[in-house]
N, C-alpha and C positions, 0 to 999 in steps of 0.2 A: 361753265365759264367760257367765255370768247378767248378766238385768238387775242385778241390785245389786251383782256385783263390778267391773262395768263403774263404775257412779258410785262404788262407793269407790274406786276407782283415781285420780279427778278429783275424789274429797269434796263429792260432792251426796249421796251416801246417803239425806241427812236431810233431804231438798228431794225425793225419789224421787214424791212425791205434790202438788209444787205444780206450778202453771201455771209454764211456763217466762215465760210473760209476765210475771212477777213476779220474773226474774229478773237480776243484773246484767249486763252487757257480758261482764263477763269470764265468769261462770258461764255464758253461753250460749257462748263460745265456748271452753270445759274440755268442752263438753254435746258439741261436735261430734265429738269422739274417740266415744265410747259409741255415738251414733249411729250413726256407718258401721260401729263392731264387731258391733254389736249381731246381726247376719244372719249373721256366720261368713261374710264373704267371704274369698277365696283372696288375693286381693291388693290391697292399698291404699296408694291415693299422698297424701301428705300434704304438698302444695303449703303452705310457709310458716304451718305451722301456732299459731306463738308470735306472729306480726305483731299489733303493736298491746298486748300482753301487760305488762301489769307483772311484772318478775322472778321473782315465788313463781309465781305461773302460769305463767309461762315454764318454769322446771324440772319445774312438774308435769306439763304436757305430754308434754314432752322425754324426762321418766322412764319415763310410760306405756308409750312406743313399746317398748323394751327389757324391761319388764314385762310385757307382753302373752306375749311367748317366753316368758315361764316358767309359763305355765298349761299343762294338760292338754291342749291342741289343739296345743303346739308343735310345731313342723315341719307346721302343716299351711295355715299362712299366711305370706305374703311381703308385706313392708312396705318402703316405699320415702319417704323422707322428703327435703325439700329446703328447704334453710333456710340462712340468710346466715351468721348467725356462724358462721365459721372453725372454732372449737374445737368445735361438735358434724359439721361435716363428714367 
């Protein structure tokens, strides 16, 4: 995936060019998904990645991970996700 379907996936697209320093709590923590995609690693753990999340960010997240499978690299990465609520377990 490119840098910019990476943040459209988290809806920074149009922050693509600001200092993250400039950015909220929650945009930096939507930032951290992109970040570790960003290299095409083989596998990624994603230790509690919604903690602290107000709800729309919460699902955005959430969604990403399953999003990700459907680009053009699928099956070429393995994700591993660990997270409280029940109903995404």
């Amino acid at each position: 995936m490119t840098r910019a379907e990476l943040l459209h996936f988290v809806e920074l697209e149009d922050r693509s060019n600001d200092r993250v320093a400039t950015f909220t709590g929650g945009m930096k923590h939507r930032l951290n998904l992109p970040v570790a995609l960003v290299h095409r690693p083989k596998f990624i753990l994603l230790d509690e990645p919604t903690a602290g999340l107000h709800p729309r960010s919460r699902e955005q997240i959430l969604n990403i991970v399953p999003a990700c499978d459907q680009t053009k690299e699928r099956g070429q990465r393995w994700s591993m996700l660990n997270t409280f609520p029940m109903n995404r377990s």
